[in-house]
N, C-alpha and C positions, 0 to 999 in steps of 0.2 A: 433195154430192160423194161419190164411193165411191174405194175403193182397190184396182179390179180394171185388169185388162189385159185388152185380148181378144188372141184368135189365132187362128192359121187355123183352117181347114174342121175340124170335129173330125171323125178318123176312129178306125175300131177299135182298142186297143192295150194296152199295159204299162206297164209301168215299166223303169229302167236300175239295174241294181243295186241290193244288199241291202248292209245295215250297220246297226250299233246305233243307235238314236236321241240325240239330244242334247238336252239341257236347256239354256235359254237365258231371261236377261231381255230383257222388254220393255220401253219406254220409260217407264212405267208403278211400273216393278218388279216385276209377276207373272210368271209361268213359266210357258215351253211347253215342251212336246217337241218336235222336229223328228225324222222319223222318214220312211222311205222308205212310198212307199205301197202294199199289199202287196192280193191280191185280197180276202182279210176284211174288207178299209175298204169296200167296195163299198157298203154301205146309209150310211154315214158321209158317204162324198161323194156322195152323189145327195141325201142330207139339207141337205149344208151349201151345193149347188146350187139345191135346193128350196124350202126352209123357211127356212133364216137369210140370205137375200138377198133382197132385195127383188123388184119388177117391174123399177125401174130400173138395181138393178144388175146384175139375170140383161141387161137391154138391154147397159148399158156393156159386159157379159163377153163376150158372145157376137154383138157388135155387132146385134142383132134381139133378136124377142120370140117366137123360135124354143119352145113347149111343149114338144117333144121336146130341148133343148139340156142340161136337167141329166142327160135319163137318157143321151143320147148320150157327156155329159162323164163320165160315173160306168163305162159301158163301156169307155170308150177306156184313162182311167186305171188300171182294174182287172180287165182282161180280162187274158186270156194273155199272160205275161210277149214284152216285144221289145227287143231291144236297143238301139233309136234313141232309146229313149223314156226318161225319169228323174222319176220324181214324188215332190214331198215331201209331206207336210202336219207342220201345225202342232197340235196338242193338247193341250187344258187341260181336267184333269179327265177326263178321255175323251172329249170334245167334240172333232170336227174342225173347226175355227176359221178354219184357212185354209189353201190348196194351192195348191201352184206348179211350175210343170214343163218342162223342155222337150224337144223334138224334133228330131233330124237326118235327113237323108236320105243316100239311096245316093250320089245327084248330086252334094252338099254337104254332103259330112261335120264339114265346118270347120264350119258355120254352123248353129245351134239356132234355132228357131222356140218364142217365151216366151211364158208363160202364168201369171197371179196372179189368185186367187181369194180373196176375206175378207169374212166375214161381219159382216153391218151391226153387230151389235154390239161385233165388235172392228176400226172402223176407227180409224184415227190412233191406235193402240196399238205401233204400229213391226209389225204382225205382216208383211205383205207385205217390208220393208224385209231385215228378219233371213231372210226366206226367201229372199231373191233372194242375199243373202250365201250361203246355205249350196246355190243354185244354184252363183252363180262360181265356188268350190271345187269342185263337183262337174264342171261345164262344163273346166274349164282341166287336170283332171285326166282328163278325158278326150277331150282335143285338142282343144276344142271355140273360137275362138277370135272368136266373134261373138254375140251374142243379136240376134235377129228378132222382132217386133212389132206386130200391126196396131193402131190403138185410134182409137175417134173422136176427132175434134178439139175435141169439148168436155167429153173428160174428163180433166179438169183434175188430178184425185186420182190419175192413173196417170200422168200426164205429172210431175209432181213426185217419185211415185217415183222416177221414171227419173233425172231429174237430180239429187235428192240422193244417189243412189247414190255416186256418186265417180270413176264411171266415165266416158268421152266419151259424147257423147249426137250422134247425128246425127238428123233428121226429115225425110220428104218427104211433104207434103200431097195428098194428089186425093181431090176431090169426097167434102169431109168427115170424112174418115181420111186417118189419121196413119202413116205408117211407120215405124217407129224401130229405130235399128239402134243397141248399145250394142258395140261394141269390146272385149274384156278383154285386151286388151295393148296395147302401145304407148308409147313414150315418156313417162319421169313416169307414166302411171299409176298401175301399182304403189302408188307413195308416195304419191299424193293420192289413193286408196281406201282404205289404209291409215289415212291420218288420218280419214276420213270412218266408216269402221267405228269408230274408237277414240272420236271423238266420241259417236256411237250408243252404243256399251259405258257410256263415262263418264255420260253421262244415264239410263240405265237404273241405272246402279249409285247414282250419288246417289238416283234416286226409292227405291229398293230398301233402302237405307242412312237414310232420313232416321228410319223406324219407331224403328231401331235406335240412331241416335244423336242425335235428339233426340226421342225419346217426349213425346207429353201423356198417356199412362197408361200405369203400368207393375202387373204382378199379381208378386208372388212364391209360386211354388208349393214347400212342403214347410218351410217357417218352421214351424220347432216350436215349442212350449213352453219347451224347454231351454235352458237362457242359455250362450251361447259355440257355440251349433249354428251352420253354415254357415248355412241359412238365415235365422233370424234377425238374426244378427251382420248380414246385409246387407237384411233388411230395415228395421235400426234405423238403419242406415249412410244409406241411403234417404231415409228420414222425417227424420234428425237432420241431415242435410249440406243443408234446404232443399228438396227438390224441389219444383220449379211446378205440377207436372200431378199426375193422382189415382194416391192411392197405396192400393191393396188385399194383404193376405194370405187365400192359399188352401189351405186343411186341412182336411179332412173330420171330424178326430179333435180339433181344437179351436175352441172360439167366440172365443175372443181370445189374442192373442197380441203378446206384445212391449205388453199394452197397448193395443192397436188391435185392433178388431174383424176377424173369420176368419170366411169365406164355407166352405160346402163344397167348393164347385165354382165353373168359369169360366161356368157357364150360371147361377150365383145373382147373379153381380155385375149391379150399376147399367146398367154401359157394357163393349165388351168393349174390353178392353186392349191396348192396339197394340204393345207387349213386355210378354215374360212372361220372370220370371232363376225356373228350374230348379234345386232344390236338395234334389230328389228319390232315393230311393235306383237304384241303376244297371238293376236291375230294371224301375224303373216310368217308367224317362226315354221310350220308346218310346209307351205308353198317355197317358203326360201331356202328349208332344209334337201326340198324331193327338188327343188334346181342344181342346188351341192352335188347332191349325189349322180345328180344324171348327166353332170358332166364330168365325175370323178374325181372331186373332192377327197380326202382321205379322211378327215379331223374334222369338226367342228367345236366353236366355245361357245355357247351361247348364252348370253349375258341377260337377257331378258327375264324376267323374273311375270307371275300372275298367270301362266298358262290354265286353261284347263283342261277336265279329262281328256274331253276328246282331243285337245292340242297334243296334248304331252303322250298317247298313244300314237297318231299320226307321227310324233318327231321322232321316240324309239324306233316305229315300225320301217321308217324309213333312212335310220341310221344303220337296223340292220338290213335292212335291204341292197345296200348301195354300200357295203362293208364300209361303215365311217365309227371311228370313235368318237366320243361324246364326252363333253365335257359339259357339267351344268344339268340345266337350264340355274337360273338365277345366279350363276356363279358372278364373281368379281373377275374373274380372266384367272392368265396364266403367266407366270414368267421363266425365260430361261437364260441363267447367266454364263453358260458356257461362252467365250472368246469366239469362238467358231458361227453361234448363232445369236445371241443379245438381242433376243427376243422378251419383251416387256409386254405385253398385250393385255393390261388390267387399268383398273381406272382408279386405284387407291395412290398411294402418297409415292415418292420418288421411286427410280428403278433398284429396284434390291441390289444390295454391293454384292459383288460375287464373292463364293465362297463354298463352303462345303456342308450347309445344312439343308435339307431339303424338308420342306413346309409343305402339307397339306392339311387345310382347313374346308369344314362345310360350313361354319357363316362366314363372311364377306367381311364385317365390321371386326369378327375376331382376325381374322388374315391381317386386317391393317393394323391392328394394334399390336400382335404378336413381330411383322414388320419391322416398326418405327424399334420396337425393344431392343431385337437382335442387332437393328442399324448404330443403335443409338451404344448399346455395349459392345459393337465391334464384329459382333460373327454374321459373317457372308453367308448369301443363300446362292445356292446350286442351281434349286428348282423352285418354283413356288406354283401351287396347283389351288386356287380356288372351286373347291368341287360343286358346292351350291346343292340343290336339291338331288344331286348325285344318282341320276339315272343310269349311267352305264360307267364311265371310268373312278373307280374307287380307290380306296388307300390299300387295297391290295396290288390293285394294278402297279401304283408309286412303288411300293416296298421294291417290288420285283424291279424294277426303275431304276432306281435307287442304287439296288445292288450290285447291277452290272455295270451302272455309269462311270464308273472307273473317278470319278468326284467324291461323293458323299458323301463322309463319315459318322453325319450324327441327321437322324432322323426327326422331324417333331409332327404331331399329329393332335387336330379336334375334329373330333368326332361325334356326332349325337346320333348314329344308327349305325347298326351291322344289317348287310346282308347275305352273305354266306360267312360266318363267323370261324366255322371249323376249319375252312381253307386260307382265310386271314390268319389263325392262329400257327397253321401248320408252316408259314409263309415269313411270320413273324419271329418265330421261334428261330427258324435258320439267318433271318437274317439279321437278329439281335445277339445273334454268336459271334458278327462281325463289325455292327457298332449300335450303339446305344439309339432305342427308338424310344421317346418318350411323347404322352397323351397329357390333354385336360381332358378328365373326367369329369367328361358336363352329363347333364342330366341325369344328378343324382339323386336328387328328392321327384315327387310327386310331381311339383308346380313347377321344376324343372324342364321334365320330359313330356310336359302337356306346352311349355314354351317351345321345347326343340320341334314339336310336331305338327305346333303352327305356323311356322315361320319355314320350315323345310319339310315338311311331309312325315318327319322322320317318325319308326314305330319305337317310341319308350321302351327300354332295356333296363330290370332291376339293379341296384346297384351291385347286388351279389352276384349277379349273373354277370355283370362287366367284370368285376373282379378277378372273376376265375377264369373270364379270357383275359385277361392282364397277366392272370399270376403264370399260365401257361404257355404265353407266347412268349414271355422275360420282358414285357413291357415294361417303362416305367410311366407310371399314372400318379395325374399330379392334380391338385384341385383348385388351381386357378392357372392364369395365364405367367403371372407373377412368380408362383414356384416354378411354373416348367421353366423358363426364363431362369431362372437361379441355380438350379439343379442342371441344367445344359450348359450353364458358365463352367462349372466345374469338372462335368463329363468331357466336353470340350477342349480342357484347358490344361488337364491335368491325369495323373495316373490313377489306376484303384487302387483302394487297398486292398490289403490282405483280405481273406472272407473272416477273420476274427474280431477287425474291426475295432481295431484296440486304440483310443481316441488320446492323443496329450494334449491338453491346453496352455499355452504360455502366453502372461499377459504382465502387462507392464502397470496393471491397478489390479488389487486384490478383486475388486468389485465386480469387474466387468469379467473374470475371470471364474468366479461363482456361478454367474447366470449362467455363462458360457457352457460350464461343468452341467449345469440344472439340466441345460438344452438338450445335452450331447444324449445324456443319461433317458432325457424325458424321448428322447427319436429310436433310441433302441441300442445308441452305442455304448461299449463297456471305458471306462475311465480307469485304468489299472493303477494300483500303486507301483513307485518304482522302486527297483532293487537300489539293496543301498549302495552300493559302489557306483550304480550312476547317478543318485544324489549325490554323494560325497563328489563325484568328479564336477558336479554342477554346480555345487556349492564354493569349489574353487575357480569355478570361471566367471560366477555370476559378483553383484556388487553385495556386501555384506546388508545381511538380512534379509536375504532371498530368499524365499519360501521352494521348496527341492518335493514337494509331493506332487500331486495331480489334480487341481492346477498346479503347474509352476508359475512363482510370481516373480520374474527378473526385479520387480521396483521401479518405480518410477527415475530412480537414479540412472539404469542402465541405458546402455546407448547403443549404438550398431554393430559393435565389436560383442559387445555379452551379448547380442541377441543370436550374432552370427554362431557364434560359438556354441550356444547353446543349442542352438537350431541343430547343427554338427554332430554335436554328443547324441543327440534325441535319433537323429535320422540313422546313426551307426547303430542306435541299439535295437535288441530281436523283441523289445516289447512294444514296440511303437508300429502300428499301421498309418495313425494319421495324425498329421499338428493341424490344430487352429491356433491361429496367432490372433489376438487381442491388443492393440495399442491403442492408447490413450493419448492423444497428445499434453503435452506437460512442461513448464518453461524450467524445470532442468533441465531439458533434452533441446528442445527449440528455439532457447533463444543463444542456447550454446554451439548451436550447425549441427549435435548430438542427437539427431532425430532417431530411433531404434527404425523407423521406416527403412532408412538409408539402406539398412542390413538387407532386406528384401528387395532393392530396387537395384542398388550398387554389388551387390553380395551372390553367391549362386543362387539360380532362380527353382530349376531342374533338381527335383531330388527324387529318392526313391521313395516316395510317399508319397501322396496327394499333402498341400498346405492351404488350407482355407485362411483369410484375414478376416477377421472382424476389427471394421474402424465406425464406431455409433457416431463419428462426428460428419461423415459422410454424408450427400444429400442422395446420392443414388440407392435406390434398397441391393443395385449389386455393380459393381464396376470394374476392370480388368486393373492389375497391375502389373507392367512392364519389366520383369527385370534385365539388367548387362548381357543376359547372355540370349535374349529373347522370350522367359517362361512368360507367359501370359498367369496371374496368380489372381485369382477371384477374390474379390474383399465387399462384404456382406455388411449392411449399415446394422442388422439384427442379427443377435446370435443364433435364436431360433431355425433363421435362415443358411446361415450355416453348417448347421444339426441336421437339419433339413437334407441338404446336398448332401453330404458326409454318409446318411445314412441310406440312400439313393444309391451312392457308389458301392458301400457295402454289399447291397444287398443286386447288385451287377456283380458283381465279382464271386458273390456264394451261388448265382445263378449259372456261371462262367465257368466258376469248379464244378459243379454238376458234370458229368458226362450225357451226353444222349441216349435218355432211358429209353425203352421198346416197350411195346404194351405192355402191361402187366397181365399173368397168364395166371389161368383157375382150373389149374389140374379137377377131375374128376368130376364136372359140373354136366348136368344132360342139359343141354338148351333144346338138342330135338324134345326131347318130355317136355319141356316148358312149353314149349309152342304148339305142342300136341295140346295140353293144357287149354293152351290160351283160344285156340282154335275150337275146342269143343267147347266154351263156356262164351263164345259167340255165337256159335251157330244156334246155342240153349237163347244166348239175349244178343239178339243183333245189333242193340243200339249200347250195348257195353254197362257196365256198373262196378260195382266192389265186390271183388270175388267173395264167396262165401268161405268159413272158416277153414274148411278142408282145403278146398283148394288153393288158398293160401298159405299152410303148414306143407303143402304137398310140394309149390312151386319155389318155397323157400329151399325147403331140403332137395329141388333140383341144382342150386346154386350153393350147396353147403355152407348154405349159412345157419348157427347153430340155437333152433327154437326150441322155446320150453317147451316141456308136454304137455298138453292138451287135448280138452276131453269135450268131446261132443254129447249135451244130456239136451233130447228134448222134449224133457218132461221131469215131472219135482223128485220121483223116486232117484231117477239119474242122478241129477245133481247131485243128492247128498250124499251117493254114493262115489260118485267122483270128486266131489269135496274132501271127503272122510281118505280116501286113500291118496289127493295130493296130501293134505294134510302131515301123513306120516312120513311125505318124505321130507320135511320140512322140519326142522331144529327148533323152530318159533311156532308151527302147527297152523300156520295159515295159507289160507288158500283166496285165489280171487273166482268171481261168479260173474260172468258179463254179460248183459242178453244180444242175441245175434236177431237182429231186423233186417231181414235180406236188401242189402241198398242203403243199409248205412253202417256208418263205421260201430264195431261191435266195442271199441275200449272205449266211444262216449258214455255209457253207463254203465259203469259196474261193482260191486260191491268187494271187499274186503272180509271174510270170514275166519272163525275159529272155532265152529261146533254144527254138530247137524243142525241145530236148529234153525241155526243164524245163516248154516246155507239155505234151508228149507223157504225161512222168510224172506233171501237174498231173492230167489228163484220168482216167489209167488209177486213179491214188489215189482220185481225186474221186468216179469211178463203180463203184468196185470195193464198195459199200457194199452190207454182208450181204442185208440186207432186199429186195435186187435191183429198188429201185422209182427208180433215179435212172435218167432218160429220156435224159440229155444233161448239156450244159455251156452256159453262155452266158460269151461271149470280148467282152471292152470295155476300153478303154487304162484303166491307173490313174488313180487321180486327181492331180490338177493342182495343184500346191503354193498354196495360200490358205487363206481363214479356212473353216474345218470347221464347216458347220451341218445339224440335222437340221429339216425339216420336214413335221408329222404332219396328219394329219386323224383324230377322235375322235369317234364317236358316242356321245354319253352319252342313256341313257334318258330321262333328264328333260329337259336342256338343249340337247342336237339336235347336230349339227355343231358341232366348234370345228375352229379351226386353230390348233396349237401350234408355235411356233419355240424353239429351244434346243442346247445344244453337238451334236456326234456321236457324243459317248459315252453309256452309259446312263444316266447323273448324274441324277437325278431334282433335281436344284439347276438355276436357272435358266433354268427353263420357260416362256415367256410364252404366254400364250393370248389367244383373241378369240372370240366367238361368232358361226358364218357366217350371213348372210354379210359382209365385209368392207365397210366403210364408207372412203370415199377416203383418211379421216387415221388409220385402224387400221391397217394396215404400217406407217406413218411410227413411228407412238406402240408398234407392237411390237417394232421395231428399235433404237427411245432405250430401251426397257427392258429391252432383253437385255443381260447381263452381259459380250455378245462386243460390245457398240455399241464401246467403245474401240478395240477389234483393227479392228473392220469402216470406223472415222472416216477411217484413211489409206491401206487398201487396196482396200478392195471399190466396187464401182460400186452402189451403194443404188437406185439407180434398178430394175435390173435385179434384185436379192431383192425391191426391192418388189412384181413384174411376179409374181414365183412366190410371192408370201405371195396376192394377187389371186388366180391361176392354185386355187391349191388353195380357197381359198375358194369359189371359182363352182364348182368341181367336185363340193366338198360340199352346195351346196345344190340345183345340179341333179339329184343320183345321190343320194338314201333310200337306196338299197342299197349304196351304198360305208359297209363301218361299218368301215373301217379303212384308212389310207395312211401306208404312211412312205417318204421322199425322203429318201436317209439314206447316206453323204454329199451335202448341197448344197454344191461348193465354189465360194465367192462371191469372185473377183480382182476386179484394175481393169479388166481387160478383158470382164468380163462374171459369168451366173451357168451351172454349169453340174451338172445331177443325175446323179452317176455311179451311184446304188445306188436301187431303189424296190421296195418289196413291196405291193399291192393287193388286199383281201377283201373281196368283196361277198355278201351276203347274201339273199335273198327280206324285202324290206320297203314295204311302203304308206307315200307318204308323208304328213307329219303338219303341218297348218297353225296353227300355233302360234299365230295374230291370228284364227281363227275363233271367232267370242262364242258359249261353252258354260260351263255349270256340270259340276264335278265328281258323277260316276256311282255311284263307289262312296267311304265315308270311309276309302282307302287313300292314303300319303305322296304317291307318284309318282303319282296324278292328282289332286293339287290345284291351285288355279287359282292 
């Protein structure tokens, strides 16, 4: 079987377009480049036509046994550039490995004629599979909305490409061949290629990862002599914590070390080593990386921290070259607690207990303290990945890790940089359906993300912009080390609740039971009161004068039996999601053996609730409690802490009940007009600005979104003519007058009227401005008494398009955000978290904000070059929504497909993966 495609007649030709190449895994875990094919490749591809394919698979490609067919295919692809034509190749090592291309014509510009070439030694390596991806990208980007295909009907190896793409697949058979036509749009598509890519990514990434996290040999280079050196310390870490597989040190300048014998070099060892941990000085990380690799190294960690530019280019360039993952620079190591491997390879505090939490941290000093927490309250680590300056392996690469390691189940994660954020979300989303991943969300202020950026490179990320990848991957984000630690005791330890989140408090001092109450209420939870039959049944179990509302106060008299009991009642009834239990200690209870603890430790542990304990007398701020039958039950020295966890779980579980939304879809919307739009008003200003008024009432209403009317006057007579008749359609008789200054936003100045005249003078102040550059006015009735909202679109460099909802005024407070494009239950869920949801419960028609949070999302993902929108006033009645204010900047920008599988280019923040 091979994995070619044929195609038409080859005739003379080019290529379509220039761009940088991309680096990518293959199924495998090695690395290609994907790279346009340019006329220099000319002896490359008649080679990889010639030489590295068979007889039978030059037949399968070229449907015959044509001799002139590689030098005709090596012309056509590398002759004089043409614009119909787009050829990729694939290459490793400088080897061209495999090429793929296609063609349009005058007649049928819509429709490509496809072509995949790979050579015998890289078939079923995914190479054809990863080119036909960074085909559709290229094809859909340039209106191309079909692939075309001949291929015989007995080759089998091209007809699977085809259908595991992910894309539809149609065939019609005559006499031998095959026709195949593949669609790139349509219905669902989109999203079942999407998975079908992400699958490919995740199998490349586990083969790519396995070197790395579970090695049978590891080398350390630059173990000194010195006791307490970085290197050492973790080669002894290594040797002493167990490891299964062979363990070597590498030093030129010593024969033993630590004890253990010291090779020169990676070329004197036994066997070469499938990870190598770097603990070299920053100088020689570059020489000692292109030794790694040139003898086939898989992995490296490198611990080294102070590289610079040119270092840390040399060490990427040569990680992909030599297909190695990368782990670092500046990391603290790595550890893996698996049985099978007890690999320790870091130089922080003991070997992590095994267990099932997998840890990824980018600072080193967080990794050890988050460490000592989880050792010191009891939960095992799986994995621990110190990422460090995080060049190439990321907390997506882990997630995916993670998920399949058949280990896991609770995730925790610090982070101070995204590099591809939309395919960590997409990644995150699926694998938080299956256990809880929880973040500190570091670098939230200013002086935050100017600390995360010196100390790791990292690029600063707003806090609102983190958010709304939190809020739609089902992260849970936490704001110190200390909550995440508290909140994972309890994810950890115990079940959800309900998504209604219905909180009872039982405490054995009124006191501590108030606060308790304050907490629950002040984190989001609700405190019900309870029906009176299960008072009444509580108030016969409980000691007299027991308080039977919510709190419940057992008293200080009660002991193990009322609490068990009570606990009992509470957990059978349909109004309880969750208990926090409160005890005080108290010497009626203690010095009588009558501890009410007993109840929880001697008592069942396992209920159908989650049970958080609050004990203020405790010195841990969280500590495990063991009960008879083995429940591990979290007890919190603060209630806060608590409230905290409880409302964490909650808000897991209402993310749980969710179904898996699908885009959200905008019937009736022209994005061709838009980008017709957007295209003419570049080529008018190539270096981009603020659309002018029309054409921003023009590209609204391509997106049906619903704008007031306005009136273009530019000149005094206009104005008050068009004052005078909004005027009348107005209840109140007022009208607004804005002047338009090509290049800046037209609602910075504008006046308020309600008579000719006070248009006339609105007009003559508006445009009497020194700089002589106001062109006119635009006239629109005021706005309509309702709930006042703004909403933006933002292009952030790293995370793409969002769309943000928030008040009308500049308040940088209560911003909700989402990353485009919108999913059917993102308005819903950005509406319940706006600060305006209360005001908006009884007057606004939600249906319709929804339709405009939709509206601007589809607008941002269709328009790269809108990199700025504000709708601002949206005022949102019962009887509808409507945009009285909007300003529009478009920009010169290529768009950027965030789900195309590439590795990072350069070791710079904003393009990491």
């Amino acid at each position: 079987m091979t994995e070619q495609s044929a195609m038409t007649n080859p005739v003379p030709g080019a290529r379509l377009g220039r761009g940088p190449g991309e680096e990518a895994l293959l199924v495998d875990g090695s690395t290609v480049r994907i790279r346009p094919l340019v006329p220099a490749d000319r002896p490359q591809v008649l080679a990889l036509h010639a030489d590295r394919m068979s007889e039978a698979s030059r037949r399968l490609r070229f449907l015959g046994t044509s001799r002139r067919a590689p030098l005709l295919a090596a012309d056509r692809l590398c002759g004089p550039p043409r614009s119909e034509l787009y050829a990729l190749g694939a290459w490793s090592a400088g080897v061209l490995v495999g090429e793929a291309d296609f063609e349009t014509s005058a007649e049928r510009p819509e429709t490509a004629e496809l072509a995949v070439a790979v050579a015998d030694a890289w078939h079923h390596r995914g190479v054809g599979s990863l080119l036909l991806e960074y085909l559709v990208h290229a094809a859909r980007e340039h209106g191309v909305t079909a692939f075309e295909a001949d291929a015989l009907a007995g080759n089998g190896a091209v007809h699977r490409l085809f259908s595991d793409l992910g894309l539809p697949v149609h065939r019609r058979y005559r006499e031998g061949e095959v026709r195949v036509v593949v669609p790139l749009a349509g219905a669902n598509a989109d999203e079942h290629y999407l998975r079908a890519v992400e699958e490919r990514g995740r199998t490349a990434d586990l083969a790519s990862l396995t070197a790395l996290l579970r090695p049978r040999s590891v080398a350390v280079l630059g173990a000194s002599r010195r006791s307490g050196s970085v290197g050492q310390s973790v080669l002894r870490k290594i040797r002493d914590g167990g490891f299964r597989g062979e363990l070597w040190a590498v030093n030129p300048h010593a024969e033993r070390v630590a004890d253990m014998p010291s090779c020169p070099s990676l070329e004197a060892l036994p066997r070469i080593p499938e990870l190598a941990v770097l603990a070299v000085p920053a100088a020689a990380v570059p020489a000692a990386a292109e030794e790694c690799g040139r003898v086939g190294v898989r992995a490296l960690v490198v611990l080294t921290s102070g590289l610079d530019a040119d270092q840390a280019r040399q060490l990427l360039h040569c990680c992909r070259a030599h297909s190695m993952r990368l782990v670092g620079p500046n990391s603290l190591g790595i550890a893996q607690t698996d049985p099978g491997v007890r690999l320790d390879a870091e130089f922080g505090g003991a070997f992590p207990k095994p267990g099932t939490a997998g840890v990824a941290v980018q600072s080193g000093g967080v990794g050890i303290a988050l460490l000592e927490r989880l050792a010191w309250l009891g939960i095992g680590v799986s994995t621990f990945v110190s990422l460090g300056d995080k060049y190439d392996v990321s907390a997506n690469d882990l997630l995916q890790w993670w998920e399949s390691d058949g280990r896991t189940d609770l995730a925790l994660l610090h982070l101070e940089s995204f590099g591809n954020p939309r395919a960590f979300a997409r990644t995150a989303r699926r694998v938080t359906r299956r256990f809880p991943v929880l973040t500190v969300d570091a670098g939230r202020s200013s002086a935050g993300r100017r600390g995360a950026a010196a100390h790791t490179a990292a690029v600063g990320v707003p806090a609102v912009t983190r958010a709304a990848l939190f809020d739609q991957a089902g992260i849970t984000a936490t704001r110190s080390i200390a909550e995440l630690v508290e909140i994972a005791a309890l994810l950890h330890a115990q079940p959800l609740p309900a998504e209604r989140g219905a909180v009872v408090v039982v405490s054995n001092a009124a006191g501590i039971g108030v606060l308790t109450a304050d907490a629950c209420a002040e984190a989001g939870l609700s405190l019900p009161s309870l029906p009176a039959d299960l008072a009444a049944r509580l108030r016969r179990a409980l000691p007299d004068g027991a308080g039977t509302g919510n709190p419940v106060d057992i008293t200080p008299a009660a002991g193990p039996d009322h609490l068990l009991r009570c606990l009992d009642l509470l957990e059978r009834s349909d109004v309880v999601d969750a208990l926090v239990v409160c005890l005080v200690p108290t010497a009626l209870t203690t010095d009588s053996g009558r501890d009410p603890l007993r109840a929880l430790l001697d008592g069942k542990g396992r209920r159908r609730q989650p049970v958080a304990v609050v004990r203020i007398d405790q010195q841990a701020p969280v500590s495990y409690l063991t009960a008879v039958d083995g429940a591990l039950l979290p007890a919190y020295a603060d209630s806060r802490s608590a409230a905290s966890a409880l409302a964490a779980a909650r808000a897991r579980a209402r993310a749980l009940a969710r179904p898996a939304a699908a885009e959200a879809e905008l019937p009736g919307c022209d994005p061709a007009a838009a980008q017709r739009l957007v295209d003419g008003f570049l080529a008018e200003r190539p270096e981009g600005g603020l659309l002018d008024p029309a054409r921003t009432v023009d590209l609204l209403e391509y997106y049906r979104l619903p704008v007031t009317t306005t009136i273009w006057a530019p000149d005094e007579h206009t104005a008050v003519l068009a004052a005078r008749s909004v005027r009348l359609l107005r209840s109140d008789g007022r009208a607004v007058v804005a002047a338009h200054r090509p290049g800046k936003p037209s609602e910075d100045v504008c006046r308020t009227v309600r008579t000719d005249r006070e248009a006339r003078d609105a007009f003559r102040e508006l445009t009497a401005a020194p700089d002589g550059r106001t062109a006119g006015a635009v006239v629109r009735p005021a706005a309509a008494p309702g709930v006042d909202l703004r909403v933006e679109i933002r292009q952030d460099e790293v995370f793409g398009p969002l769309v943000v909802l928030g008040p009308a005024d500049e308040l940088r407070d209560g911003l909700v955000a989402r990353l485009a494009p919108l999913t059917e239950a993102d308005p819903h869920a950005m509406v319940a978290d706006s600060p305006a949801a209360p005001l908006l419960a009884d007057v606004a028609d939600l249906t319709a904000l929804y339709r405009v949070l939709v509206s601007a999302s589809r607008m941002a993902a269709d328009l790269p070059q809108l990199t700025e929108a504000r709708l601002d006033p949206v005022v949102v009645r019962s009887d509808g929504v409507l945009c009285t204010g909007a300003r529009i900047r478009v920009e010169p920008r290529r768009p950027f497909d965030p789900y195309l599988r590439r590795l990072r280019r350069r070791p710079v923040a904003e393009e990491e993966r």
